[in-house]
mmCIF file of the C-alpha atoms, coordinates in Angstrom:
data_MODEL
# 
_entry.id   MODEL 
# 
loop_
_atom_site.group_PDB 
_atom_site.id 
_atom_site.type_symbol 
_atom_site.label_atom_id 
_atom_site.label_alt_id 
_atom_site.label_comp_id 
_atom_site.label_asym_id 
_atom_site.label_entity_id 
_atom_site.label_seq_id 
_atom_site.pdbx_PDB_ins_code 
_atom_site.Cartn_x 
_atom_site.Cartn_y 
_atom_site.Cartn_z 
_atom_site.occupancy 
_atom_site.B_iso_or_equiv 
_atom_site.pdbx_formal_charge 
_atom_site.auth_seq_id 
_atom_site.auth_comp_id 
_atom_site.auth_asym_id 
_atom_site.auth_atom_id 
_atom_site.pdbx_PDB_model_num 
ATOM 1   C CA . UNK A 1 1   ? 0.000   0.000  0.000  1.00 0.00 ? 1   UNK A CA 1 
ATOM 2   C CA . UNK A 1 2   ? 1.422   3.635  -0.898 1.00 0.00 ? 2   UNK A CA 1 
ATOM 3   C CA . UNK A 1 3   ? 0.113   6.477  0.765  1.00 0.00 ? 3   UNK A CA 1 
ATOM 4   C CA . UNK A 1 4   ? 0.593   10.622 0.265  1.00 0.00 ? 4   UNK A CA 1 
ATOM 5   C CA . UNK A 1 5   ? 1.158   12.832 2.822  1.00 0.00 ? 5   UNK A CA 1 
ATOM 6   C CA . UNK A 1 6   ? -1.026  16.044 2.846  1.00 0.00 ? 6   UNK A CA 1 
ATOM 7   C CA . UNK A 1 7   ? -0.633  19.174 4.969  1.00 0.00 ? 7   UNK A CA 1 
ATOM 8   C CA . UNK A 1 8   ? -1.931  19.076 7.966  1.00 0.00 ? 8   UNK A CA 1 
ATOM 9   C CA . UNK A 1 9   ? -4.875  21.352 8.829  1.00 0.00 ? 9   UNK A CA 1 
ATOM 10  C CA . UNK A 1 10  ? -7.577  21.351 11.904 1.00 0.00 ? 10  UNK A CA 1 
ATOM 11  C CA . UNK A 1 11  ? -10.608 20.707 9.158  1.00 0.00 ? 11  UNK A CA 1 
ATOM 12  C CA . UNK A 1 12  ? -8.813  17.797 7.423  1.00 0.00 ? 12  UNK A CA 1 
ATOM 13  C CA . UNK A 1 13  ? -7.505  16.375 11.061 1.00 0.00 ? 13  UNK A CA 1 
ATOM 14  C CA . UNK A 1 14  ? -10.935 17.110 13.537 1.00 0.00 ? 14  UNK A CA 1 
ATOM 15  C CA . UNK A 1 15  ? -12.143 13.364 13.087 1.00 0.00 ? 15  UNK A CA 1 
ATOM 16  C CA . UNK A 1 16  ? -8.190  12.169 14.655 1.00 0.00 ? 16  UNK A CA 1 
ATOM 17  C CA . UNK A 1 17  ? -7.768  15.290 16.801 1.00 0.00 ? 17  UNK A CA 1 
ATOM 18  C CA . UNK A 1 18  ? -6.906  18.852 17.665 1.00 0.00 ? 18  UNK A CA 1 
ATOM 19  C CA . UNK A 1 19  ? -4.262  20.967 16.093 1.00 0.00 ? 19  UNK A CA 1 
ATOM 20  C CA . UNK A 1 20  ? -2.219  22.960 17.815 1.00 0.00 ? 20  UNK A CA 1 
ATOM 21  C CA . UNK A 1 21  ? -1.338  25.807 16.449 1.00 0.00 ? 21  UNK A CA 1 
ATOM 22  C CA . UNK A 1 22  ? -1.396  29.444 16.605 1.00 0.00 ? 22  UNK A CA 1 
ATOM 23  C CA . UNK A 1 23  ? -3.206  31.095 14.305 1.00 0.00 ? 23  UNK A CA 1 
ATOM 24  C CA . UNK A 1 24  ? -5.787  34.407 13.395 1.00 0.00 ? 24  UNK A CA 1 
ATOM 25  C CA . UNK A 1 25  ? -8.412  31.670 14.406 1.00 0.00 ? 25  UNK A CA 1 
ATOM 26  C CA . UNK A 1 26  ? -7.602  30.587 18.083 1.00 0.00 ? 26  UNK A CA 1 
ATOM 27  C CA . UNK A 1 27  ? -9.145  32.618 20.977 1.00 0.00 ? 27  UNK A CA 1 
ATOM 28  C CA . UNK A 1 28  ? -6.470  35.231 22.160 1.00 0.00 ? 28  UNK A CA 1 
ATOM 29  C CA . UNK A 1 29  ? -6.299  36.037 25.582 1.00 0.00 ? 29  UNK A CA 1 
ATOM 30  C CA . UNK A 1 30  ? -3.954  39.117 26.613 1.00 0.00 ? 30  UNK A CA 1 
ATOM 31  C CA . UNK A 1 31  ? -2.246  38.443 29.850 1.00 0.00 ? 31  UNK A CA 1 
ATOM 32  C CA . UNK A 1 32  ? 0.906   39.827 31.763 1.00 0.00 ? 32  UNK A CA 1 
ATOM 33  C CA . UNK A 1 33  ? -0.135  43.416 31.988 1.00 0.00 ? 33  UNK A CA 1 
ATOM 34  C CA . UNK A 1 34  ? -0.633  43.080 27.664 1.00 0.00 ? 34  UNK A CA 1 
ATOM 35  C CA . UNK A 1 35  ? 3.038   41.541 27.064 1.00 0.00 ? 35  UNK A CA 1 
ATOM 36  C CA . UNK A 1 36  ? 1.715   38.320 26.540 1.00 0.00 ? 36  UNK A CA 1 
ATOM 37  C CA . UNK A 1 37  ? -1.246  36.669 23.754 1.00 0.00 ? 37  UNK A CA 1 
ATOM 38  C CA . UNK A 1 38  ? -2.302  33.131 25.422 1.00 0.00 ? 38  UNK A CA 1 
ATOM 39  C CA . UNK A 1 39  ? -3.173  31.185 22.523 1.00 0.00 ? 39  UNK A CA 1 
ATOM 40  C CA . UNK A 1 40  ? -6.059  29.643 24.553 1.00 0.00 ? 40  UNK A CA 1 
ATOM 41  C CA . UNK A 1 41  ? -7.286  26.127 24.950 1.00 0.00 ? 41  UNK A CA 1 
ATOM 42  C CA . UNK A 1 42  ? -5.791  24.852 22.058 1.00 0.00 ? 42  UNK A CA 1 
ATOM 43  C CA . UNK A 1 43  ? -6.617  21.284 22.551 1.00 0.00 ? 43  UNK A CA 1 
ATOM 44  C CA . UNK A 1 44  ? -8.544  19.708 24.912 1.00 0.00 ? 44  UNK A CA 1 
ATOM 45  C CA . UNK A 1 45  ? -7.348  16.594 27.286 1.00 0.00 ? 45  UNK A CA 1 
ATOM 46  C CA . UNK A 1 46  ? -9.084  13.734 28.004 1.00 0.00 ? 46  UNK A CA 1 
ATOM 47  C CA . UNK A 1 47  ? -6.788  11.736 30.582 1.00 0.00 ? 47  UNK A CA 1 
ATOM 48  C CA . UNK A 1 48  ? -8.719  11.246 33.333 1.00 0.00 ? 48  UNK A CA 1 
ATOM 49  C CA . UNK A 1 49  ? -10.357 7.697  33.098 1.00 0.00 ? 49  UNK A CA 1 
ATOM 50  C CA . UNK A 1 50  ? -9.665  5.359  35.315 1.00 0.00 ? 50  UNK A CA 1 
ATOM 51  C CA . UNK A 1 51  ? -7.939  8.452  38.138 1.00 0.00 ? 51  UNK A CA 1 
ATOM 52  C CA . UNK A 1 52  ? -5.487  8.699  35.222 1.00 0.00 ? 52  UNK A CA 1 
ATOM 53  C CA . UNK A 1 53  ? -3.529  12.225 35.880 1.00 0.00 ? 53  UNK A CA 1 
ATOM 54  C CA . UNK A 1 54  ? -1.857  14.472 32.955 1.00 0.00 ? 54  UNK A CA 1 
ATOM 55  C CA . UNK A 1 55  ? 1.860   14.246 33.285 1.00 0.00 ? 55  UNK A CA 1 
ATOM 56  C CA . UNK A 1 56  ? 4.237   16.653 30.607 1.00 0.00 ? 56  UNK A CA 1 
ATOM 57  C CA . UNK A 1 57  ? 7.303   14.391 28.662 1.00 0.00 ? 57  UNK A CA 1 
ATOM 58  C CA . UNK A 1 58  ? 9.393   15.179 25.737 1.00 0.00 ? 58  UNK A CA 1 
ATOM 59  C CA . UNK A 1 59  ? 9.835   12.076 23.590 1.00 0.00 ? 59  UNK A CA 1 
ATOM 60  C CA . UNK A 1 60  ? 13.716  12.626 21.690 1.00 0.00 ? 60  UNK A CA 1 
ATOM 61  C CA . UNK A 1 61  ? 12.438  10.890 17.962 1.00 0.00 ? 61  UNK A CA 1 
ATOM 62  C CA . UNK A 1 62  ? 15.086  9.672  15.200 1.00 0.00 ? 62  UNK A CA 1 
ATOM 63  C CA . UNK A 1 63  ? 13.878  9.342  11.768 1.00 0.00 ? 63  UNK A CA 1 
ATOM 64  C CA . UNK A 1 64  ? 12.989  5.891  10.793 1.00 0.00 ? 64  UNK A CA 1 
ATOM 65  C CA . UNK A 1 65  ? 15.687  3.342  9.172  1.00 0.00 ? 65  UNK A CA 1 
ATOM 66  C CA . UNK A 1 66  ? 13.307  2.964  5.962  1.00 0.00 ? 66  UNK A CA 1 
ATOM 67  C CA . UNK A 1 67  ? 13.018  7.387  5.547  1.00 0.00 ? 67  UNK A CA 1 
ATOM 68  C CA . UNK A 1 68  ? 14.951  8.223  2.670  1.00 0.00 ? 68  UNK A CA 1 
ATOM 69  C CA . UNK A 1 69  ? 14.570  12.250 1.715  1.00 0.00 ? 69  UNK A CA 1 
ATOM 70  C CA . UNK A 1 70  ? 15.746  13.477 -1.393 1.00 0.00 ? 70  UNK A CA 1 
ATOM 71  C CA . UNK A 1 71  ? 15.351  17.191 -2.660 1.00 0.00 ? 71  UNK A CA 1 
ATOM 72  C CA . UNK A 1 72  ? 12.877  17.716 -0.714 1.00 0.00 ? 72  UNK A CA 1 
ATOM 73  C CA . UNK A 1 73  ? 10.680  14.483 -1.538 1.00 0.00 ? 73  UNK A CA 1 
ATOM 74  C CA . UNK A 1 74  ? 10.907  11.396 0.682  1.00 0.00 ? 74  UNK A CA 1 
ATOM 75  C CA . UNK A 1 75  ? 9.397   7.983  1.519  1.00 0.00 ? 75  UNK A CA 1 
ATOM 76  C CA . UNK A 1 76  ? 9.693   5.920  4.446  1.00 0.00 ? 76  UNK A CA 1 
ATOM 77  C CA . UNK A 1 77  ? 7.704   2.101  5.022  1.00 0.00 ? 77  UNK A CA 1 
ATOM 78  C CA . UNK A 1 78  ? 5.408   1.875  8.397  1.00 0.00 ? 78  UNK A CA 1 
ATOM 79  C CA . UNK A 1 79  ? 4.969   -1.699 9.781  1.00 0.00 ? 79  UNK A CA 1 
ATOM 80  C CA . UNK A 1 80  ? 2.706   -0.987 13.052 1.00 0.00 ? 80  UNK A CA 1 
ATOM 81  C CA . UNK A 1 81  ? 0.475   1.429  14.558 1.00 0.00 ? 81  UNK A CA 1 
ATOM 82  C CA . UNK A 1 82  ? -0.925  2.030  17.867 1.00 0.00 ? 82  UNK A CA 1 
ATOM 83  C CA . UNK A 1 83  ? -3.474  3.945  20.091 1.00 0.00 ? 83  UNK A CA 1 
ATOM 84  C CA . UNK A 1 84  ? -4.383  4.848  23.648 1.00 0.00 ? 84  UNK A CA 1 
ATOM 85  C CA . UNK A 1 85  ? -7.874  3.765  24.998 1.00 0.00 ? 85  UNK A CA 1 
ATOM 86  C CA . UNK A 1 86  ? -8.148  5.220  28.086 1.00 0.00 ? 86  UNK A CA 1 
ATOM 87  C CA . UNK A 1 87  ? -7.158  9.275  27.109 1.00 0.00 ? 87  UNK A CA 1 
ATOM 88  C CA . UNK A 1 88  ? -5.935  11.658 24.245 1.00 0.00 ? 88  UNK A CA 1 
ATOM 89  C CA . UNK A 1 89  ? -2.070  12.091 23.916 1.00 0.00 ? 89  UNK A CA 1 
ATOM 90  C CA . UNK A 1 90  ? -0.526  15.621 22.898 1.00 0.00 ? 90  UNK A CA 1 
ATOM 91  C CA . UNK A 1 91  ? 2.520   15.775 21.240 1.00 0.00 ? 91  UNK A CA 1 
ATOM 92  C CA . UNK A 1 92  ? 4.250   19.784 20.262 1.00 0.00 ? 92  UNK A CA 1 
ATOM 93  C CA . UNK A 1 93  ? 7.043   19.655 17.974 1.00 0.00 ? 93  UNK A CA 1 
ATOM 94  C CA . UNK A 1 94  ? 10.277  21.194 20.130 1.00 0.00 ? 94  UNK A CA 1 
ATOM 95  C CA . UNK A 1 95  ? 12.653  21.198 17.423 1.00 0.00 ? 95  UNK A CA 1 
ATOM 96  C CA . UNK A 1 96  ? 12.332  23.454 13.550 1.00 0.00 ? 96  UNK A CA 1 
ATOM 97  C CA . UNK A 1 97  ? 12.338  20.245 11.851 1.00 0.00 ? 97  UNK A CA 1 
ATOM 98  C CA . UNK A 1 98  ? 8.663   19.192 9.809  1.00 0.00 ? 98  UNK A CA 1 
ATOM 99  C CA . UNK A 1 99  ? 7.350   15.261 10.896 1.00 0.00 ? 99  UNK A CA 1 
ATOM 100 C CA . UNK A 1 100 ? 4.613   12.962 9.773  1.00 0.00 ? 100 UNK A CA 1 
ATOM 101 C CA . UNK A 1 101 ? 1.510   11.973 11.584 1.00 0.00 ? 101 UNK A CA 1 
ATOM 102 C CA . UNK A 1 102 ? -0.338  8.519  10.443 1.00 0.00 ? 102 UNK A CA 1 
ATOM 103 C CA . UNK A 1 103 ? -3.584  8.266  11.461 1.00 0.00 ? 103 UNK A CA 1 
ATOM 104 C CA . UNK A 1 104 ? -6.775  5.962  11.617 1.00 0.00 ? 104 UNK A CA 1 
ATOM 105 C CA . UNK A 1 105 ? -10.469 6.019  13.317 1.00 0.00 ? 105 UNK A CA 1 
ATOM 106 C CA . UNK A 1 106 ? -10.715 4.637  16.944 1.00 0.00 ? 106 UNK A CA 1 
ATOM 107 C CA . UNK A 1 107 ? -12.647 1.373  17.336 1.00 0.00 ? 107 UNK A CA 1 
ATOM 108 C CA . UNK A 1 108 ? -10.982 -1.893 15.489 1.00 0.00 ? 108 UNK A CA 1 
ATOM 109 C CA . UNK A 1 109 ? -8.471  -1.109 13.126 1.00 0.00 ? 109 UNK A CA 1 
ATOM 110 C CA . UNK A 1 110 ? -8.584  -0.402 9.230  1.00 0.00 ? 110 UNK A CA 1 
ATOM 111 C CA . UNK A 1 111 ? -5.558  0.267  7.014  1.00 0.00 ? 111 UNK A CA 1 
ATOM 112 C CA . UNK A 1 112 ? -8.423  1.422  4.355  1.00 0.00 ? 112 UNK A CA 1 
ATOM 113 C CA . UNK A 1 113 ? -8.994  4.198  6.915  1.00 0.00 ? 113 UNK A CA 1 
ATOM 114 C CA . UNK A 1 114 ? -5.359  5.599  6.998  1.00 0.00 ? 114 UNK A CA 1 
ATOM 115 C CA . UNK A 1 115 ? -4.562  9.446  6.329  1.00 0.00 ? 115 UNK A CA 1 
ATOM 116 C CA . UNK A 1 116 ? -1.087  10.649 6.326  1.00 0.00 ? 116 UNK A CA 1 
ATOM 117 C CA . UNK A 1 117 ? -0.326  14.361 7.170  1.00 0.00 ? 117 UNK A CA 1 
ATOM 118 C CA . UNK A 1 118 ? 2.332   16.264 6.713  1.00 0.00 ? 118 UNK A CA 1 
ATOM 119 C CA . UNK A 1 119 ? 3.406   18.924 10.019 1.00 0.00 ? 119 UNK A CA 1 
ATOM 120 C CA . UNK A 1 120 ? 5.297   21.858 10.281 1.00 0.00 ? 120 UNK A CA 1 
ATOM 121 C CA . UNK A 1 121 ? 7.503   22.730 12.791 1.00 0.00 ? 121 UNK A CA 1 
ATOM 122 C CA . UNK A 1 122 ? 4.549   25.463 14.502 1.00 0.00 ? 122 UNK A CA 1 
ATOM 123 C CA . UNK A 1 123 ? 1.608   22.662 14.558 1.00 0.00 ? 123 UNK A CA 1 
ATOM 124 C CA . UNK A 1 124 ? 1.210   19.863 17.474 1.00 0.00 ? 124 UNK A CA 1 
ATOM 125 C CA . UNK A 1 125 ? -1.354  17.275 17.111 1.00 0.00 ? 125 UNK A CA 1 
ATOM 126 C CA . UNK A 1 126 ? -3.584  16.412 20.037 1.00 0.00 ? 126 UNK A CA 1 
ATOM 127 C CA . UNK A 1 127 ? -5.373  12.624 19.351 1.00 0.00 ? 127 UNK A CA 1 
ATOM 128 C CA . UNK A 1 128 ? -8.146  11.860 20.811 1.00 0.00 ? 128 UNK A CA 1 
ATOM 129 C CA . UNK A 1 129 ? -8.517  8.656  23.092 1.00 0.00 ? 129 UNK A CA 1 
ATOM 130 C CA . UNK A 1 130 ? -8.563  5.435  20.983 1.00 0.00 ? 130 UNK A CA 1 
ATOM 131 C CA . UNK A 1 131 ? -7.552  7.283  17.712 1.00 0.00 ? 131 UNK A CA 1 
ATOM 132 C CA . UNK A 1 132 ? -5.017  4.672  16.440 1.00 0.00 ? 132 UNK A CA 1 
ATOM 133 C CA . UNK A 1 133 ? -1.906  6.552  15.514 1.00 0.00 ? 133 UNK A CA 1 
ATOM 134 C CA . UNK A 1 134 ? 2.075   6.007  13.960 1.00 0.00 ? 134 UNK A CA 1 
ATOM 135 C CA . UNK A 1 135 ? 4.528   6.966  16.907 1.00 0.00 ? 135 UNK A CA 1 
ATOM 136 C CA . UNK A 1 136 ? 6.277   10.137 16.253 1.00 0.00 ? 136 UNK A CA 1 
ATOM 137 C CA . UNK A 1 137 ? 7.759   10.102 13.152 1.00 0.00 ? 137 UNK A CA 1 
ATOM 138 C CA . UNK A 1 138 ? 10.855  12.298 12.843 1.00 0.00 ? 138 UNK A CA 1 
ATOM 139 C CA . UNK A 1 139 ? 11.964  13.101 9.218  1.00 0.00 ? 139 UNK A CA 1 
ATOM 140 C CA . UNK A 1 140 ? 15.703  13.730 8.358  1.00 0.00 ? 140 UNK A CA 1 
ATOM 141 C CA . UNK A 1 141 ? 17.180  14.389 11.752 1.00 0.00 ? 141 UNK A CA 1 
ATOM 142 C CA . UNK A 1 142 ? 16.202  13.379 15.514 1.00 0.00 ? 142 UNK A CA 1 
ATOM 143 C CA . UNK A 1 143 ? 13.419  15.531 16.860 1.00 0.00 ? 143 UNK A CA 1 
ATOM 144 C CA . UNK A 1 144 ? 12.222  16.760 20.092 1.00 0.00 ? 144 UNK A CA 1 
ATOM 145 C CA . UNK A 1 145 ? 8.546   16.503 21.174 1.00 0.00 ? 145 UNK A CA 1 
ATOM 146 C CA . UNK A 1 146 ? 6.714   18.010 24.585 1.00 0.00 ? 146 UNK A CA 1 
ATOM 147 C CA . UNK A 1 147 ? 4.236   15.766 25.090 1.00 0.00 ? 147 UNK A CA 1 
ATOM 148 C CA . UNK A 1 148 ? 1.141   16.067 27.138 1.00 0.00 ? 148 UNK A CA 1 
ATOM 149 C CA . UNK A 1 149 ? -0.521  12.079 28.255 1.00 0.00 ? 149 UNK A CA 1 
ATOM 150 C CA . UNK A 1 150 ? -1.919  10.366 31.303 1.00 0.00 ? 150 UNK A CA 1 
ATOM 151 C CA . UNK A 1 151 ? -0.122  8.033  33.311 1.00 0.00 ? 151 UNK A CA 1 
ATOM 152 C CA . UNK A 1 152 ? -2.027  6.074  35.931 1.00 0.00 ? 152 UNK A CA 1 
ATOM 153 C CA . UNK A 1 153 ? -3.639  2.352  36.375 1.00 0.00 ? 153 UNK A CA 1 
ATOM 154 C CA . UNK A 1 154 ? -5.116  0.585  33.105 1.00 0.00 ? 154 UNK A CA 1 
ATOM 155 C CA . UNK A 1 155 ? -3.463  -0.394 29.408 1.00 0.00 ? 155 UNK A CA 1 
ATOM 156 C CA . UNK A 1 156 ? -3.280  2.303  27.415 1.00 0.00 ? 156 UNK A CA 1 
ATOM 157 C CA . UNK A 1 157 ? -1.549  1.287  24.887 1.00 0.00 ? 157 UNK A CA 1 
ATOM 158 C CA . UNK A 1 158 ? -1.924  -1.149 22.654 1.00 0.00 ? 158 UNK A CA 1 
ATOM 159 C CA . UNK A 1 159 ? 0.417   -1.705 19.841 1.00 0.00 ? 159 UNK A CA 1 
ATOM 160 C CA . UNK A 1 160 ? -0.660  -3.958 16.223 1.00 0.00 ? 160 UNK A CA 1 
ATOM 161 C CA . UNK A 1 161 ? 2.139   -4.955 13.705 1.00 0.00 ? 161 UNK A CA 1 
ATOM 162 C CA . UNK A 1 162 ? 1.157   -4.382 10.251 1.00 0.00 ? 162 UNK A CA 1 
ATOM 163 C CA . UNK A 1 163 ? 0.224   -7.095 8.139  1.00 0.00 ? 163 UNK A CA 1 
ATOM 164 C CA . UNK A 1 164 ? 1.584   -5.680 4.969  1.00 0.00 ? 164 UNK A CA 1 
ATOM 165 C CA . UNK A 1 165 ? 4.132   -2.561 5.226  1.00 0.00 ? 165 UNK A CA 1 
ATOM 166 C CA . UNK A 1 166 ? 2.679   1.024  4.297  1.00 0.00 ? 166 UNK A CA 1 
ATOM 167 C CA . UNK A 1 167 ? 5.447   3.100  1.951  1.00 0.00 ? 167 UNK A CA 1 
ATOM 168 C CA . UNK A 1 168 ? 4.311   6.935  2.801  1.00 0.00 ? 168 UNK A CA 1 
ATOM 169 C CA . UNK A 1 169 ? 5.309   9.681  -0.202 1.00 0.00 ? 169 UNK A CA 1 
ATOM 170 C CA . UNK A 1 170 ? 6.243   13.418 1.285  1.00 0.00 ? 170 UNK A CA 1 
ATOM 171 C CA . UNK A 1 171 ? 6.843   16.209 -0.131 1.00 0.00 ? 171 UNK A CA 1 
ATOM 172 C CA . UNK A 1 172 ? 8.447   18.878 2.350  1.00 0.00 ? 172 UNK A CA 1 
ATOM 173 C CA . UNK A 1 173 ? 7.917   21.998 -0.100 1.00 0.00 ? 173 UNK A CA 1 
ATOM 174 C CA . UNK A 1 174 ? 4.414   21.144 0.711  1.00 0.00 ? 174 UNK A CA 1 
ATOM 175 C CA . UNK A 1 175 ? 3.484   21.805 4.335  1.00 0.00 ? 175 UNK A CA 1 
ATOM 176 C CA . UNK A 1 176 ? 0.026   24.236 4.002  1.00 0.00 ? 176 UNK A CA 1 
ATOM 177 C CA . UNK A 1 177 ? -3.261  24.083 2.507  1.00 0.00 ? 177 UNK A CA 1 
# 
């Protein structure tokens, strides 16, 4: 199966998630005596099932074995996927590098269902609980993430190997709608 990364926007993501990102449509809020626009509530979290409680990581990601980027074009081969039943998970890009997200519905999984975005180095991805997703996928050069998850009592996570490998096509020149 071949898939094509496409930018990443809040319309084409809402089914998976929230974007993060700031932007002329995200509620400002000035704070600090006016030296300071809160971007506000740019995501929502869902972590607390089961008395989970939100704890803040950063996740250090290195590009995939398979990613090979040429001129600005690139492919790399996905062989599993996984998702988080019991809350969201937010990951913010630390580092001015672009990455993939892979993406399919919660409930049992379909590799029909996959969508591939492309992210720019300003845009976080918040999934929603059960979304099944690719683990951060770095592209060219390791990559830090802040990310935003529950820890707590329960599974949440469960992890499926591929059947078949997925080759993703990007295109870095083409990161917005």
């Amino acid at each position: 199966m071949i898939l094509h990364a496409k930018p990443l926007s809040q319309k084409a993501f809402q089914a998976f998630g929230d974007v993060i990102e700031v932007n002329d449509e995200a509620e400002k809020i000035s704070i600090n005596y006016g030296l300071t626009q809160r971007y506000h509530a740019l995501a929502t979290l869902d972590i607390s099932e089961e008395a989970g409680q939100g704890i803040i990581s950063v996740f250090r990601s290195s590009p995939k074995e398979s990613c090979q980027i040429n001129a600005g074009k690139g492919q790399l081969t996905l062989d599993c996927m996984e998702r988080h039943p019991l809350s969201s998970q937010a990951f913010y890009p630390l580092s001015a590098n672009a990455y993939l997200v892979v993406v399919a519905p919660a409930g049992e999984f379909d590799v029909t269902q996959l969508a591939v975005f492309l992210a720019s180095a300003n845009q976080g991805v918040n999934y929603h609980k059960g979304t099944w997703h690719h683990y951060s996928l770095a592209l060219g050069q390791t990559a830090d993430f802040l990310v935003v998850d529950r820890q707590g009592a329960g599974k949440n996570c469960d992890e499926i190997t591929l059947d078949n490998k997925i080759t993703i096509h990007f295109n870095l020149d083409k990161r917005s709608d």
